[in-house]
ZALO-978271 format. One line per field, with one value per residue (C-alpha): residue number from 0; residue in one letter; chain; y, z, x. Coordinates in nm, 2 decimals. Example, Ala and Ser with C-alpha at 12.3 -4.5 7.8 and 13.67 -1.06 7.14 Angstrom:
<rs>
i [0 1] .
aa [a s] .
ch [A A] .
v [-0.45 -0.11] .
w [0.78 0.71] .
u [1.23 1.37] .
</rs>
This chain:
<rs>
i [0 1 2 3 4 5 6 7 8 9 10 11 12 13 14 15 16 17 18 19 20 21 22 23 24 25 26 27 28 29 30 31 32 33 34 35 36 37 38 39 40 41 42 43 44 45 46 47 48 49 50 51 52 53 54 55 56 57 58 59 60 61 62 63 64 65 66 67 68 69 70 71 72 73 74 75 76 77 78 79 80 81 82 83 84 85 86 87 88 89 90 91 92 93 94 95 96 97 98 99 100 101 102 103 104 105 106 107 108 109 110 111 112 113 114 115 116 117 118 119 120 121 122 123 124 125 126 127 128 129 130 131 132 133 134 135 136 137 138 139 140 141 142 143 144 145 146 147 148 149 150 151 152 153 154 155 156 157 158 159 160 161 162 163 164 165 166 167 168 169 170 171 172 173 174 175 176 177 178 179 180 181 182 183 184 185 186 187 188 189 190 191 192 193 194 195 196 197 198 199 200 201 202 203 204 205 206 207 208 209 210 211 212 213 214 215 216 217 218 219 220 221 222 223 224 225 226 227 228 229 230 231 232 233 234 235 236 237 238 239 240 241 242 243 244 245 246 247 248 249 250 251 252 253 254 255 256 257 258 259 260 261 262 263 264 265 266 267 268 269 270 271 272 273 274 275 276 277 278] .
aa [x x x x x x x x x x x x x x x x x x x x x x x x x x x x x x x x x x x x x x x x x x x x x x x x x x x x x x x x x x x x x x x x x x x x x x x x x x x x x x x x x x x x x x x x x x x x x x x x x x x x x x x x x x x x x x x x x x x x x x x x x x x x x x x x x x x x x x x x x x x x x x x x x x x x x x x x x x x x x x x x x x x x x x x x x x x x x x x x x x x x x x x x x x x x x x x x x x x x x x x x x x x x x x x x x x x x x x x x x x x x x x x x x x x x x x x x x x x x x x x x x x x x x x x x x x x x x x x x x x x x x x x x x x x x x x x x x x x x x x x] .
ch [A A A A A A A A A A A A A A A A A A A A A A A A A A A A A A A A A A A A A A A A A A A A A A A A A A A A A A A A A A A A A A A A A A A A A A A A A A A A A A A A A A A A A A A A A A A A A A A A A A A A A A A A A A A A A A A A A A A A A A A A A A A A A A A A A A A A A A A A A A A A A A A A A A A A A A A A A A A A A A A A A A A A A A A A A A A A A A A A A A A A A A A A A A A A A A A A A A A A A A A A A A A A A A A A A A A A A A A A A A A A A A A A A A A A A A A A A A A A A A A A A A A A A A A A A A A A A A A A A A A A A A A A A A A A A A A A A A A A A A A] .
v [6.79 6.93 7.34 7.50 7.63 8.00 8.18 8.31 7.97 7.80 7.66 7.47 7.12 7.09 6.77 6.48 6.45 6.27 6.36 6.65 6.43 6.26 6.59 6.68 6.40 6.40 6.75 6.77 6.92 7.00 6.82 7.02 7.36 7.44 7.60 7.89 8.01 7.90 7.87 7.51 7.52 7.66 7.37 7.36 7.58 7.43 7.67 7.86 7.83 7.57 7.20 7.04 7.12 7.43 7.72 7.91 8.09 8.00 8.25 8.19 8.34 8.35 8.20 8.22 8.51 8.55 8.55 8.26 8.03 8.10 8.03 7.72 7.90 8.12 8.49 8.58 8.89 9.24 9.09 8.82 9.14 9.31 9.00 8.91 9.26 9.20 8.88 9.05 9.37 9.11 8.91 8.63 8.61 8.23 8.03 8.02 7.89 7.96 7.84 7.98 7.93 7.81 7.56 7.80 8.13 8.28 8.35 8.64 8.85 8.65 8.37 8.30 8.43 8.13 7.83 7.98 7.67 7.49 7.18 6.99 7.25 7.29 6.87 6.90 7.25 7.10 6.81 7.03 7.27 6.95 6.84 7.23 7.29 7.01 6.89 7.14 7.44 7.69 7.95 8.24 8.22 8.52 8.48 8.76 8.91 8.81 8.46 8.32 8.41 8.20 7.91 7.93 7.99 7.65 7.45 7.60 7.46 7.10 7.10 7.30 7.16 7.27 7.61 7.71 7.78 7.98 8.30 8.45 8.79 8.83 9.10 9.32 9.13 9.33 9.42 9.56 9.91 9.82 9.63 9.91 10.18 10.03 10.12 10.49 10.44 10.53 10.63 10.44 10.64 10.60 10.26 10.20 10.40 10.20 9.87 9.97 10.11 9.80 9.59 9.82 9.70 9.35 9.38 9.41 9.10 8.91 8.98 8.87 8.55 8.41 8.36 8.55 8.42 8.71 9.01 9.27 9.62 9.62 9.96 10.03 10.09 10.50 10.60 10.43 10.21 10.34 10.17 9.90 9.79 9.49 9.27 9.05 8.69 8.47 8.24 7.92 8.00 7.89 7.61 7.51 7.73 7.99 8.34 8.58 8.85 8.59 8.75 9.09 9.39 9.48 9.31 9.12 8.92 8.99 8.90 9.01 8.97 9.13 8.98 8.74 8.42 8.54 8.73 8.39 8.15 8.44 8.54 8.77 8.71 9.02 9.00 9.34 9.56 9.52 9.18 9.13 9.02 9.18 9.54] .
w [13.51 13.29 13.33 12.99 12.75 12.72 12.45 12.38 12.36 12.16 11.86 11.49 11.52 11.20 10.97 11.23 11.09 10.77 10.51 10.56 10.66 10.29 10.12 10.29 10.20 9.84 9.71 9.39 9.28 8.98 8.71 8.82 8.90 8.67 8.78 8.55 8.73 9.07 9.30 9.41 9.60 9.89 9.94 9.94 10.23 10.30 10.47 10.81 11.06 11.17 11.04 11.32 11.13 11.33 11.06 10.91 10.67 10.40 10.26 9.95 9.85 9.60 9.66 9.92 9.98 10.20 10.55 10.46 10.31 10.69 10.88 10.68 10.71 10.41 10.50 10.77 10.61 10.58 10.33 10.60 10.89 10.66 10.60 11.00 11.03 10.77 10.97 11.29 11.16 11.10 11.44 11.33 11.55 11.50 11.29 10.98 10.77 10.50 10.16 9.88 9.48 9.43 9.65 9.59 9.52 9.18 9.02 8.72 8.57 8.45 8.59 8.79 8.52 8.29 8.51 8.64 8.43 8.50 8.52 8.80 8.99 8.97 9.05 9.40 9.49 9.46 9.69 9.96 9.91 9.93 10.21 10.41 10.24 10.15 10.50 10.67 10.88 10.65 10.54 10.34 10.10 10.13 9.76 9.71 9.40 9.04 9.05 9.37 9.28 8.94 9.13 9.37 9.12 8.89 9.20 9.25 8.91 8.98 9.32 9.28 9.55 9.77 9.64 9.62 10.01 10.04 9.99 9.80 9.90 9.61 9.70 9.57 9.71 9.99 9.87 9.54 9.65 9.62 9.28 9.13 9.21 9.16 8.80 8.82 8.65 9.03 9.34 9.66 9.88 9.58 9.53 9.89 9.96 9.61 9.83 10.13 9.94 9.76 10.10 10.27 9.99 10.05 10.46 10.52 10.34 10.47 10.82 10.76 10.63 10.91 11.29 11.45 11.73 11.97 11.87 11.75 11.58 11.22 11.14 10.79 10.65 10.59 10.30 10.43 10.67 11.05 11.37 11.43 11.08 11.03 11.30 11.49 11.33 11.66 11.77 11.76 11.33 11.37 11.41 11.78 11.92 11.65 11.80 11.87 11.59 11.32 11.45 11.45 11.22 11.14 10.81 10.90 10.56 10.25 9.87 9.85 9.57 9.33 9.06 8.98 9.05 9.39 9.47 9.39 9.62 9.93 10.17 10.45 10.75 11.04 11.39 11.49 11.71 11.97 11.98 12.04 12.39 12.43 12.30] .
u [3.88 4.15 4.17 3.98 4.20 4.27 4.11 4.47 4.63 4.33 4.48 4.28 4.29 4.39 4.25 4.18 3.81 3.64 3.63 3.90 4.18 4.13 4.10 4.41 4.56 4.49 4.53 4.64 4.98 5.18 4.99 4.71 4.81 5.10 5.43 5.43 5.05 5.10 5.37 5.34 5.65 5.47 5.26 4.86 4.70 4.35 4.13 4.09 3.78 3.56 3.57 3.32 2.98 2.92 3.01 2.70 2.93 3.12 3.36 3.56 3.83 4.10 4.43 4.68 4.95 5.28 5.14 4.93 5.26 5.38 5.08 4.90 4.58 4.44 4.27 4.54 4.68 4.52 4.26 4.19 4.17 3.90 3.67 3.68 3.56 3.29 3.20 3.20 2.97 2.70 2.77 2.99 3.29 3.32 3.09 3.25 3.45 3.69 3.86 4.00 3.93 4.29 4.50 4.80 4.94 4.86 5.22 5.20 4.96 4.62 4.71 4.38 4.21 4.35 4.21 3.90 3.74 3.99 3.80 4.07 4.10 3.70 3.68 3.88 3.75 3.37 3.47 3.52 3.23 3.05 3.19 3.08 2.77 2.52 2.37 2.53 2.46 2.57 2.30 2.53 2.81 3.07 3.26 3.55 3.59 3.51 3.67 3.53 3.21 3.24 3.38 3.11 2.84 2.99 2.95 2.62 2.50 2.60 2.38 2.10 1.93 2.16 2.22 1.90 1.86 2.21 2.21 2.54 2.67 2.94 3.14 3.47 3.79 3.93 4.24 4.06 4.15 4.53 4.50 4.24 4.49 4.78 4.76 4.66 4.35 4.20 4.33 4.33 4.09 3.82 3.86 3.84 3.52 3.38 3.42 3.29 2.98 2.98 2.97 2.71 2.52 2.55 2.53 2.13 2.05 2.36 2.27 1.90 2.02 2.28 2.22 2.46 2.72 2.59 2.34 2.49 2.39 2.46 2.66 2.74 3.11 3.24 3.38 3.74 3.86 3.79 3.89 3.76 3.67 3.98 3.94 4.25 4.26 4.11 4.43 4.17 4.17 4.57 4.79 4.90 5.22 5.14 5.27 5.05 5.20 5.05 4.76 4.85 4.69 5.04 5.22 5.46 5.57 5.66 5.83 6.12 6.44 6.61 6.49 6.13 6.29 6.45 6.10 5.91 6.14 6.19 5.92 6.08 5.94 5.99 5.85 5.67 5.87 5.58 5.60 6.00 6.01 6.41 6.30] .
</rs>
């Protein structure tokens, strides 16, 4: 018998299942999701967690940033951290499963906003929240922020059936705090205790409505983030050989240019200090 594989060294599979490996292999581009909204360039980035019929979560996002470009896995960056420590306050260390309202990353102001009917984008989306949520195990729906919530909820009208026995938990977006702030209409440390209060809220009937991986003791969030609360992305969530600093609570990518055009086509990548094997 072959040794079992280090939780360390676990890796995603990737798309070597039906019906992902034909939704992987026809995403749409381009024609879909124009250039001036999205930056296409990047390629599509699917999802992260479980494909095998095991999740019991669904959490949907909004589209892909810079650590995500890097890693092919959406949810890896601090907003990806918070949600695993959402998951994990409610016991969910491992059955879930991820995607995002848009293939790719939303370029510009209101650009999301623009195709949130959009109905392609809504046509291919719906394909894969077929594919995770009628016949399977899932029992919640996680949808961040304003526009995963209406993607969810479009889908939801189309298979009532289905949707009928899930139980939605919209919350804020975890990077709210940063985008509420950003415009001095609120500071960061109120619009970081307004999400927390506004996932305590949602936590109690979450909880009651997925079975967890192991029992845990449901503690509520403060009034900001505390230890503990963003958890390390697990290294099966990733592609085989990733590093284990893709992993890592610290940033480690970012836009960078002089100018919008540079910014769009330049993601710096930086390998924590910790995690340089010559230092």
């Amino acid at each position: 018998m072959p040794d079992p594989i280090s939780p360390a060294r676990a890796f995603c599979p990737g798309y070597d299942r039906a019906p992902f490996d034909e939704l992987a292999a026809a995403y749409p581009g381009p024609d879909t999701y124009p250039v001036k909204d999205f930056r296409v360039e990047w390629g599509p980035i699917f999802h992260r967690g479980r494909l095998d019929g095991t999740a019991r979560v669904l959490v949907l996002g909004q589209d892909p940033a810079t650590h995500e470009a890097i890693t092919r896995r959406i949810l890896v960056g601090e907003a990806g951290q918070r949600v695993q420590g959402l998951l994990a306050k409610v016991g969910v260390t491992s059955g879930y499963v991820m995607v995002n309202t848009f293939l790719y990353s939303v370029y510009g102001q209101g650009g999301g906003e623009r195709h949130a009917d959009d109905p392609a984008i809504a046509a291919y989306r719906d394909r894969w929240l077929d594919a995770l949520l009628v016949g399977g195990q899932v029992t919640a729906i996680v949808a961040l922020g304003t526009l995963a919530r209406t993607a969810y909820q479009a889908w939801a009208a189309t298979r009532p059936d289905t949707a009928g026995d899930l139980h939605l938990a919209a919350v804020r977006h975890p990077t709210w705090p940063e985008s509420a702030s950003a415009g001095g209409s609120t500071t960061w440390e109120k619009a970081t205790a307004a999400l927390l209060k506004d996932w305590n809220e949602h936590l109690p009937a979450l909880r009651d409505h997925v079975t967890p991986d192991a029992p845990t003791e449901l503690k509520l969030y403060g009034h900001t983030w505390q230890s503990g609360d963003l958890a390390e992305i697990p290294a099966g969530d990733l592609p085989a050989g990733a590093p284990p600093w893709w992993r890592a609570l610290d940033p480690w990518a970012d836009r960078t240019g002089r100018t919008s055009e540079i910014k769009r086509a330049t993601i710096t990548v930086t390998v924590p200090q910790g995690a340089r094997p010559w230092h």
